[in-house]
VEXLODREN-25249 format. One line per field, with one value per atom (N, C-alpha, C): residue in one letter; x, y, z. Coordinates in pm, 1 decimal, padded with zeros to 6 digits. Atoms other than C-alpha are relative to their C-alpha. Layout:
# VEXLODREN-25249
res <- A_... .
x <- X_... .
y <- Y_... .
z <- Z_... .
END
This chain:
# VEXLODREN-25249
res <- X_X_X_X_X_X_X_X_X_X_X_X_X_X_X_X_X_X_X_X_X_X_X_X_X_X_X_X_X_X_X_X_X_X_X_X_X_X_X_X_X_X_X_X_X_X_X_X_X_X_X_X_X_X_X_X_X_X_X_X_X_X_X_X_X_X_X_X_X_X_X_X_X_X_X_X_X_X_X_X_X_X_X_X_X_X_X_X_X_X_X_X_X_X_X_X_X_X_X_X_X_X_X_X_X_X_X_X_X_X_X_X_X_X_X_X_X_X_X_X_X_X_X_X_X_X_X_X_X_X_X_X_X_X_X_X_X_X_X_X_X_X_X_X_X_X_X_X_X_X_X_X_X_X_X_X_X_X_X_X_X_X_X_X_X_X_X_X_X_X_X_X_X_X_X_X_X_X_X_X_X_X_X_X_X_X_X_X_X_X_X_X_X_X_X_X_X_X_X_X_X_X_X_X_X_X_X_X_X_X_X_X_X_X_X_X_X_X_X_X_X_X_X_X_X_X_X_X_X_X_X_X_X_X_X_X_X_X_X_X_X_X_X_X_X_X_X_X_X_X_X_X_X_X_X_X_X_X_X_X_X_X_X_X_X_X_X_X_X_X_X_X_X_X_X_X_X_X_X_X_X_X_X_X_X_X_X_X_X_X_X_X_X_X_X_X_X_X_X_X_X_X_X_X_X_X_X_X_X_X_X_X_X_X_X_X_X_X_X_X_X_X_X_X_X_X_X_X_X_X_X_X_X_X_X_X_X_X_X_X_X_X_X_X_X_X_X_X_X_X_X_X_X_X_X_X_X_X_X_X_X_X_X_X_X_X_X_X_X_X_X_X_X_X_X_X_X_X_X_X_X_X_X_X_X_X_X_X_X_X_X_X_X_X_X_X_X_X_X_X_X_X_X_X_X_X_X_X_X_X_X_X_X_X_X_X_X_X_X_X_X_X_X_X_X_X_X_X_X_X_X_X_X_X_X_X_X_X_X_X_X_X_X_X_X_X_X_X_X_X_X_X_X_X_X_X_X_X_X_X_X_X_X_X_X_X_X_X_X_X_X_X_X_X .
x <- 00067.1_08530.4_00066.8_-00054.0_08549.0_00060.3_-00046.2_08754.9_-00079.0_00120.2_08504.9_-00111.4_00104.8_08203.1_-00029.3_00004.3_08269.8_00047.5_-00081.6_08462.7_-00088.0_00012.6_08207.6_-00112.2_00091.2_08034.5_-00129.6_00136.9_07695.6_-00081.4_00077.7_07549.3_-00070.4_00039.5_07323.2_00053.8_-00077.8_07542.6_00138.7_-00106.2_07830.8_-00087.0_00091.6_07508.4_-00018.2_00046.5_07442.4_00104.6_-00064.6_07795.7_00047.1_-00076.5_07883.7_-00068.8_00104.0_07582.9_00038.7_-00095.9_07704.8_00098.3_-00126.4_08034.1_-00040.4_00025.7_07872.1_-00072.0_00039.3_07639.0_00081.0_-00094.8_07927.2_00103.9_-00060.5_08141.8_-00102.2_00084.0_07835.5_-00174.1_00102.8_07547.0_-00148.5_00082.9_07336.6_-00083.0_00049.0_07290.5_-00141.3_00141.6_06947.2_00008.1_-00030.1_06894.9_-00051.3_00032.0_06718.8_00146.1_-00096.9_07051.3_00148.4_-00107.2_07234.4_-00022.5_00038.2_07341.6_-00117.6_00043.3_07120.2_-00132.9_00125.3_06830.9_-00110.4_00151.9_06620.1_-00011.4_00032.6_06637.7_-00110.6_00112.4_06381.0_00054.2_-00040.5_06459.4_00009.9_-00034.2_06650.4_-00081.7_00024.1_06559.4_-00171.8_00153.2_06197.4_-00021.7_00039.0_06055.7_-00118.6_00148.7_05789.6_-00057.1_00119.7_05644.4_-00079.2_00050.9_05566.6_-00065.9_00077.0_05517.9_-00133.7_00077.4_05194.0_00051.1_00008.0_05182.8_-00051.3_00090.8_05118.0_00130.3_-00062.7_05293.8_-00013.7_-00016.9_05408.4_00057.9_-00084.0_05412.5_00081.4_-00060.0_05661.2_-00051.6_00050.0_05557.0_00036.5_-00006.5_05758.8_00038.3_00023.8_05786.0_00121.9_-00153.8_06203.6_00020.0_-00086.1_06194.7_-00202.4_00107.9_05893.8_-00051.6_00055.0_05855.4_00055.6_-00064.8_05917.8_00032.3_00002.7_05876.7_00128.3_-00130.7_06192.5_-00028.1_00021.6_06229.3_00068.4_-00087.0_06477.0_-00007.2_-00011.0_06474.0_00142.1_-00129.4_06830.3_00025.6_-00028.1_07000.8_00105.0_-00041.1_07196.3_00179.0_-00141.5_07522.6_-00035.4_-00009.8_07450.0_-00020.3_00023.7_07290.6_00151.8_-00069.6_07628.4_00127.9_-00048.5_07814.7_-00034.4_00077.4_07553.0_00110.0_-00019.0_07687.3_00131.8_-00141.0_08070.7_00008.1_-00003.4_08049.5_-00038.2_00033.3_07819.4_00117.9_-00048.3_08072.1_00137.3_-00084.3_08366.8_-00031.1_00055.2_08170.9_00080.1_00023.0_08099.6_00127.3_-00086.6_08432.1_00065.6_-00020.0_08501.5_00181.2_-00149.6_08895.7_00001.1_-00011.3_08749.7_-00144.4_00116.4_08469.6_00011.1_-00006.6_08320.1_00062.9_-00070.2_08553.2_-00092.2_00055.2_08369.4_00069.3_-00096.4_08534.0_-00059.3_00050.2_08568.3_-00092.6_00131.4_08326.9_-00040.1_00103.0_08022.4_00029.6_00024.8_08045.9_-00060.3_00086.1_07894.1_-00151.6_00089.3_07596.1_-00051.5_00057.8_07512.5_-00074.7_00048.3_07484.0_-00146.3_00105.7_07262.5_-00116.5_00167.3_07022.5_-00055.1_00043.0_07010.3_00023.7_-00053.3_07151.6_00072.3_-00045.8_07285.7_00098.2_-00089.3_07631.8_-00043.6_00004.3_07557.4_-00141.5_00154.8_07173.8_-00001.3_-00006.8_07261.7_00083.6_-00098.4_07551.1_-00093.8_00105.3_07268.1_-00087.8_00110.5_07016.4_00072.6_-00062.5_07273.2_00058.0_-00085.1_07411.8_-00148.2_00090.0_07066.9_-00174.0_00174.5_06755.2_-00058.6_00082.9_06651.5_-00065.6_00088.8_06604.5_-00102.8_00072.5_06498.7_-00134.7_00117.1_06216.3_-00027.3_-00001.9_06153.4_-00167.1_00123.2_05770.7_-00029.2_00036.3_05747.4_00103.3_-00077.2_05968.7_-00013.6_-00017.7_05937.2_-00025.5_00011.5_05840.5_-00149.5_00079.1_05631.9_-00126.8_00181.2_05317.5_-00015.7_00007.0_05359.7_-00024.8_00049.6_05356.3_-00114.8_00142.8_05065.8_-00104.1_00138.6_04852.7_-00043.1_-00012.2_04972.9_-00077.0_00053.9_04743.1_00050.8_-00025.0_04838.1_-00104.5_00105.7_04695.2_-00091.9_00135.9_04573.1_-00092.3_00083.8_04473.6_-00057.1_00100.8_04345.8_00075.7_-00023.0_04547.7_00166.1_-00088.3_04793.1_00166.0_-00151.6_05179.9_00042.0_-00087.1_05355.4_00145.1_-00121.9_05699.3_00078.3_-00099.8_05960.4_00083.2_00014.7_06044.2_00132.4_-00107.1_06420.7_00027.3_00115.7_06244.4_-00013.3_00065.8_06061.5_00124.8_-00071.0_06344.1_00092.7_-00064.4_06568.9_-00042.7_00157.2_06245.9_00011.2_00023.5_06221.4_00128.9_-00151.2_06616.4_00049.9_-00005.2_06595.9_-00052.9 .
y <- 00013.9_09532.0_-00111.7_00151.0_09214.3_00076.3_-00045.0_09264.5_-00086.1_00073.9_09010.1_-00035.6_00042.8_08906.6_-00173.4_00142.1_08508.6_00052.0_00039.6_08597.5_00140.4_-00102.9_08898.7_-00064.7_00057.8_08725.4_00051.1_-00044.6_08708.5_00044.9_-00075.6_08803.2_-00095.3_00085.7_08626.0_-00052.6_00025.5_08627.2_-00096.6_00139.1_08432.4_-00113.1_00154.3_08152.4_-00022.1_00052.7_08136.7_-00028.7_00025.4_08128.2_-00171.5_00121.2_07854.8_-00152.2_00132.8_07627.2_-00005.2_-00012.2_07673.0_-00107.8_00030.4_07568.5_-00167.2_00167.4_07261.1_-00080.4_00053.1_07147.4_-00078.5_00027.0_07146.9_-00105.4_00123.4_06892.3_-00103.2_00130.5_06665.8_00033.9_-00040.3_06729.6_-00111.3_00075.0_06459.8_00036.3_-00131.5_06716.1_00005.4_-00017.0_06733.2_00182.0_-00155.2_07154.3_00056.1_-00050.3_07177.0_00006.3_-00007.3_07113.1_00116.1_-00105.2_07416.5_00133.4_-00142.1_07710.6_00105.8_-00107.9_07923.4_-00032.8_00079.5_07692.9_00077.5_-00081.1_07939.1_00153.9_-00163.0_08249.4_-00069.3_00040.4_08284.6_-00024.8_00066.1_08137.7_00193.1_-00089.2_08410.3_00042.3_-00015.5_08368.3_-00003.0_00056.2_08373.5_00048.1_-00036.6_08365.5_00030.9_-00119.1_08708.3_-00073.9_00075.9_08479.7_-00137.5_00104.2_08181.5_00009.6_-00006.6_08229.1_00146.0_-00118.6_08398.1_00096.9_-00103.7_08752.5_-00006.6_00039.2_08739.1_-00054.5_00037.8_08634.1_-00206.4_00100.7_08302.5_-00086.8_-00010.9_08176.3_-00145.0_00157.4_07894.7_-00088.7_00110.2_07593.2_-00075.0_00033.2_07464.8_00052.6_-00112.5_07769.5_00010.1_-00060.2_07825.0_00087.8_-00053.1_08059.0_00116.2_-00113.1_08390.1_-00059.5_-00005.7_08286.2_-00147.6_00133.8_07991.7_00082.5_-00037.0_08234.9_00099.1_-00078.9_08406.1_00144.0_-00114.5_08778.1_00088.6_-00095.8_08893.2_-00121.7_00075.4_08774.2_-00017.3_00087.3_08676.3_-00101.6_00133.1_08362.0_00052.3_00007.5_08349.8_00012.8_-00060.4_08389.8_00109.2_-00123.0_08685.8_00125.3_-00077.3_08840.2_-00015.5_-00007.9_08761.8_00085.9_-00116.0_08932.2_00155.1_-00124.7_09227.3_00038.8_-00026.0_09222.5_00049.2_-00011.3_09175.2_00187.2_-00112.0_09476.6_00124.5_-00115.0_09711.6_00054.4_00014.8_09627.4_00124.8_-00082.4_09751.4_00156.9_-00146.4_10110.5_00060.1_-00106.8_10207.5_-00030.2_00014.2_10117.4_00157.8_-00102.4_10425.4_00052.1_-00039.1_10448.7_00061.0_-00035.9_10487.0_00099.8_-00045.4_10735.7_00096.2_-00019.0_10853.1_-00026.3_00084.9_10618.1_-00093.3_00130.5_10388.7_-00014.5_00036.7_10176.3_00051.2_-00061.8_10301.3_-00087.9_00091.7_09992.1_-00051.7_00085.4_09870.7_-00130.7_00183.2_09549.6_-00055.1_00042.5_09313.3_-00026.9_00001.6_09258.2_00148.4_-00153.3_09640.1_00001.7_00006.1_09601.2_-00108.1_00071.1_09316.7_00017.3_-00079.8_09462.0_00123.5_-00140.7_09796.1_00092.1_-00067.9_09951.7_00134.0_-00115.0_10287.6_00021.7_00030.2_10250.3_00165.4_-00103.7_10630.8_-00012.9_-00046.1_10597.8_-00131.2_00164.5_10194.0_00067.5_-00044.0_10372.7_00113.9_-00065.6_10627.5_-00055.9_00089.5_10384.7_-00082.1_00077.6_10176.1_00084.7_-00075.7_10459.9_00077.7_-00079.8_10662.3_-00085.1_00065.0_10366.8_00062.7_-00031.3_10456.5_00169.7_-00169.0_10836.4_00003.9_-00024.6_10816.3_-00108.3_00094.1_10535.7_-00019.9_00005.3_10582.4_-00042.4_00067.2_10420.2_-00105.3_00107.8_10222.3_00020.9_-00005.6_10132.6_-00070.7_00066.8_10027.3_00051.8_-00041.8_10068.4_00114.9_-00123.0_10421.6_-00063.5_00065.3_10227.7_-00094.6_00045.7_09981.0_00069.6_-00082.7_10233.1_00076.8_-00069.3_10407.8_-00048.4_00085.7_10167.2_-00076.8_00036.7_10068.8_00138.0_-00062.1_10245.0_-00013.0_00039.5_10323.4_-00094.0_00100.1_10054.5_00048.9_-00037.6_10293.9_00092.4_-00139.5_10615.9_-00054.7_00066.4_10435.1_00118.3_-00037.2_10684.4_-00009.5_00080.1_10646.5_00057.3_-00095.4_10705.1_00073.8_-00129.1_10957.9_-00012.7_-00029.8_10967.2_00111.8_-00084.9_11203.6_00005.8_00016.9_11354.8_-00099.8_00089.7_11156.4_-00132.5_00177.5_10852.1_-00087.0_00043.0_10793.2_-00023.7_00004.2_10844.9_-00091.0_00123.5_10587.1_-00145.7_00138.2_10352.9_-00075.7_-00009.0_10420.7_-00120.3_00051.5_10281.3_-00103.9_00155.2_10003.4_-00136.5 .
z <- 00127.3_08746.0_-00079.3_00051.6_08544.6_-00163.8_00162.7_08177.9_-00060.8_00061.5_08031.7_00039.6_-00018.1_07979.8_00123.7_-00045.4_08098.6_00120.3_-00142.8_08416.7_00129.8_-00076.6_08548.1_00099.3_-00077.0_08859.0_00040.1_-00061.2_08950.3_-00087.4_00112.2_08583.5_-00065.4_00075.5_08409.3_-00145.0_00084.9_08103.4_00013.0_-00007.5_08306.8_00028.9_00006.1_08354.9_-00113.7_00102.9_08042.4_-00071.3_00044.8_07916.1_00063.7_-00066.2_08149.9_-00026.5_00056.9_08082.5_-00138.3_00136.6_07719.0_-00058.8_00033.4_07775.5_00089.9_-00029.8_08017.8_-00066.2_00110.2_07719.3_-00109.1_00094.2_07502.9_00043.5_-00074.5_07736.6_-00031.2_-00045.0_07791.2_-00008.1_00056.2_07616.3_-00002.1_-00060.8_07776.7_00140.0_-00072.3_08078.9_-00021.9_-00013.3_08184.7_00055.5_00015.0_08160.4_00159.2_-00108.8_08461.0_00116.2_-00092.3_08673.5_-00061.8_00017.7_08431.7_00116.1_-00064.0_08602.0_-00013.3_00076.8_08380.4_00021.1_-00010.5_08446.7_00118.2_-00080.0_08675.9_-00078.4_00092.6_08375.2_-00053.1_00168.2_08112.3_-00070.8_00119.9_07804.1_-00065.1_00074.4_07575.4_-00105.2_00145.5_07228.8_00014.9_00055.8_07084.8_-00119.2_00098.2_06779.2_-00045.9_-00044.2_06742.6_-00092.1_00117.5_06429.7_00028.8_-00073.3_06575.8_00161.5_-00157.8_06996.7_-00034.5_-00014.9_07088.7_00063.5_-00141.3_07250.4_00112.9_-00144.7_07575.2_00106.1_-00126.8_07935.6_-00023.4_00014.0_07926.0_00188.7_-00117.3_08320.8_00020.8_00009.1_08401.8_00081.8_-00032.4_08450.6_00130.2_-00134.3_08693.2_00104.3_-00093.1_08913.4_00021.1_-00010.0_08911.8_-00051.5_00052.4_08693.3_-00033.4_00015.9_08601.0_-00124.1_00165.5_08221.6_-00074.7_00140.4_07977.8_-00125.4_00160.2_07696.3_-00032.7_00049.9_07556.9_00005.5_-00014.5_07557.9_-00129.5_00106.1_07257.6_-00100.5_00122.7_06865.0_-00016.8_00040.4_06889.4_00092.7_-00066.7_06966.6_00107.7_-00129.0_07301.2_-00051.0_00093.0_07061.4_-00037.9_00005.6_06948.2_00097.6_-00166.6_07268.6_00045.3_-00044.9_07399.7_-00070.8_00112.9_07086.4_00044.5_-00050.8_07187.8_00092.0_-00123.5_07508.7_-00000.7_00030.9_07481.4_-00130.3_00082.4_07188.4_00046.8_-00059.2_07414.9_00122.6_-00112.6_07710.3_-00058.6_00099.1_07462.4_-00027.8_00043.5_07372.8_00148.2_-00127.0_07722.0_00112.0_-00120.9_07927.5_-00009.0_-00080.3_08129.0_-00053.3_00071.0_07936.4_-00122.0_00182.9_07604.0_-00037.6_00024.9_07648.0_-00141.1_00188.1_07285.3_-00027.7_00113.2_07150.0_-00059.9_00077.9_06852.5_-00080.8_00151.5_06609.8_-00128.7_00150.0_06296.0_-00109.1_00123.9_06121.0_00206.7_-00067.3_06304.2_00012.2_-00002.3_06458.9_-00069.8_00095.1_06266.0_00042.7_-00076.2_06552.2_-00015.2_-00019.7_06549.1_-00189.2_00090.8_06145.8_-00034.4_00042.4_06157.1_00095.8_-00139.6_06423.1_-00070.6_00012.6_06228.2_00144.7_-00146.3_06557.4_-00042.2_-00062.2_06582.8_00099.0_-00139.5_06794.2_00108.2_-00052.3_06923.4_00070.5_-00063.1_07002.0_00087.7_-00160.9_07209.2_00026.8_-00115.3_07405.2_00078.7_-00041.4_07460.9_00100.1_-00051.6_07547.6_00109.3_-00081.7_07762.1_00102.7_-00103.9_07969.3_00089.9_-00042.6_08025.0_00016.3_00013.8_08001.9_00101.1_-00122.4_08339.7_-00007.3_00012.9_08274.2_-00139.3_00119.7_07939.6_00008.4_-00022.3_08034.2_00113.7_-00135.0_08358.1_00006.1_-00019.6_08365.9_-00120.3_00120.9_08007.2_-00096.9_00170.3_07688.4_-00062.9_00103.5_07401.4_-00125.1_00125.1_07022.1_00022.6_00002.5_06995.8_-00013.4_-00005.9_06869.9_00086.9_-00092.7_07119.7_00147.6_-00133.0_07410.4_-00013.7_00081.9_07229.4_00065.9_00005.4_07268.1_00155.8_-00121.7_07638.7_00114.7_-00083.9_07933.4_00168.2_-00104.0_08256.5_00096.6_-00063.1_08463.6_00111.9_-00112.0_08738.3_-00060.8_00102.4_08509.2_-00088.6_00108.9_08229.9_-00067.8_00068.7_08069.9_-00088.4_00062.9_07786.1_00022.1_-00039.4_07841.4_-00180.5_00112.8_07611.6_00028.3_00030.5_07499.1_-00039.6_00092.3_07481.7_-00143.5_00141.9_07134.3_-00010.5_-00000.7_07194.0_00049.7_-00028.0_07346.7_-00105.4_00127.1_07075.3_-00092.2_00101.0_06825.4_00040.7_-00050.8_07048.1_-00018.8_-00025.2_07061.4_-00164.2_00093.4_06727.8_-00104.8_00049.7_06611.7_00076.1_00000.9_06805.2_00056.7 .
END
């Protein structure tokens, strides 16, 4: 197990740190030759990009269109801070003040250590925001998924 984020191989978070740190040397770098250069783009902004599937253009990569409203610094803040909760030495240990990433998300450190230890059970066919899954149909039933009442209230906080 890696002690950081930058040195844990094979993650998309050490590509994106590393392209980062090769931008920042030589920032003439054409992006297509970064490590990171066959992800989707991180960031997007829900006020500006349409809804909808965005497919990539030049076929390295599933999407052009970003997936999370934070910047690729803070996603990595996210990350590094969630990494901190859940290490296996410090179980139910949280610091006594909220990171400052958990405050500015409106996050819940108890309901993301939740959500980060259990996604797969607790969403095991769809997740996301309660009216968003509402309104989502299964594609073979034509019928709509339902959330558990602690689903929802996870969904709900963040």
């Amino acid at each position: 197990m890696a002690e950081t984020i930058e040195i844990n191989d094979f993650t998309s978070a050490q590509r994106r740190i590393e392209s980062i740190q090769t931008l920042s040397l030589d920032p003439s770098i054409e992006s297509a030759s970064l490590r990171d250069s066959f992800l989707a783009p991180l960031s997007i902004d829900e006020r500006n990009n349409p809804i909808g599937p965005c497919a990539s253009r030049s076929g390295k990569r599933c999407s052009d269109k970003g997936f999370l409203s934070l910047s690729v610094l803070d996603y990595l803040e996210l990350l590094d801070e969630t990494a901190r909760i859940t290490r296996a030495n410090k179980t139910g240990a949280t610091a006594m003040d909220l990171p400052p990433i958990f405050e500015r998300l409106k996050l819940d450190v108890g309901y993301w250590k939740l959500l980060v230890k259990d996604f797969g059970r607790l969403f095991s066919l769809v997740a996301g925001a309660p009216t968003n899954v509402y309104e989502m149909r299964s594609l073979i039933s034509k019928r709509r998924f339902n959330l558990k009442r602690l689903d929802r209230q996870l969904a709900a906080t963040s």
